[in-house]
C-alpha positions in Angstrom: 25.7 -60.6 69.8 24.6 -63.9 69.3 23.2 -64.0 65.9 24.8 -66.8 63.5 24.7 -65.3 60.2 25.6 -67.3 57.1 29.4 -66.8 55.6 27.7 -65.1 52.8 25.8 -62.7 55.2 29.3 -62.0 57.0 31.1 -61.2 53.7 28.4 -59.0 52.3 28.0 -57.2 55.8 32.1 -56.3 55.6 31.2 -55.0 52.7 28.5 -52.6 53.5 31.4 -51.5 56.4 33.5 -50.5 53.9 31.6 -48.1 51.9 32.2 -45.1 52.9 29.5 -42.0 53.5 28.1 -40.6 50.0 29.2 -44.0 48.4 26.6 -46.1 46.5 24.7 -48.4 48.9 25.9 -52.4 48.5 23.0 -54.3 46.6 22.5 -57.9 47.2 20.7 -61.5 47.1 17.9 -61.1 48.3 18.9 -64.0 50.8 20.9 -62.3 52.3 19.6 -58.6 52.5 16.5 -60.3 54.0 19.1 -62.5 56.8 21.0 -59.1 57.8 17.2 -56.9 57.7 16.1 -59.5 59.7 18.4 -59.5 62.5 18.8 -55.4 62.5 22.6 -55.6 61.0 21.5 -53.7 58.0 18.9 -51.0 57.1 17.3 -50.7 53.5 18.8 -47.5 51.6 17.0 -45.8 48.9 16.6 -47.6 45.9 16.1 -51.2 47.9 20.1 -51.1 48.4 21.6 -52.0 51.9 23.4 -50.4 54.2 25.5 -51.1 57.6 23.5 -50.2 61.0 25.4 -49.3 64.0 24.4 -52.7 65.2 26.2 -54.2 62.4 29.0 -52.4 63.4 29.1 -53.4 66.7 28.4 -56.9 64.8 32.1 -57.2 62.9 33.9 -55.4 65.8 32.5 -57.9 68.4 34.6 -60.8 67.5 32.1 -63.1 66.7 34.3 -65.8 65.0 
């Protein structure tokens, strides 16, 4: 993938990998839920709160460092 996210964007999309199904969504700036909405990394849960797309998890698993 070639999106350059911010560090922040990369921590908090970690993040959302690591909760785990049936787990409270991971709320965030809105900065940064708008950065990984825009580039399809994250989907809007219920309740405005984020969570990781299957794009995202090809995202953190692609190397992209």
């Amino acid at each position: 993938m070639s999106s350059s996210l911010s560090p922040e964007a990369i921590e908090t999309l970690r993040r959302l990998d690591q909760v785990g199904v049936g787990q409270a969504a991971l709320a965030c700036a809105p900065r940064i839920a708008a950065e990984l909405l825009a580039t399809g990394l994250a989907a809007e849960a219920s309740g405005g709160e984020l969570e990781i797309t299957h794009r995202g998890e090809q995202y953190l698993s692609s190397g992209f460092e």
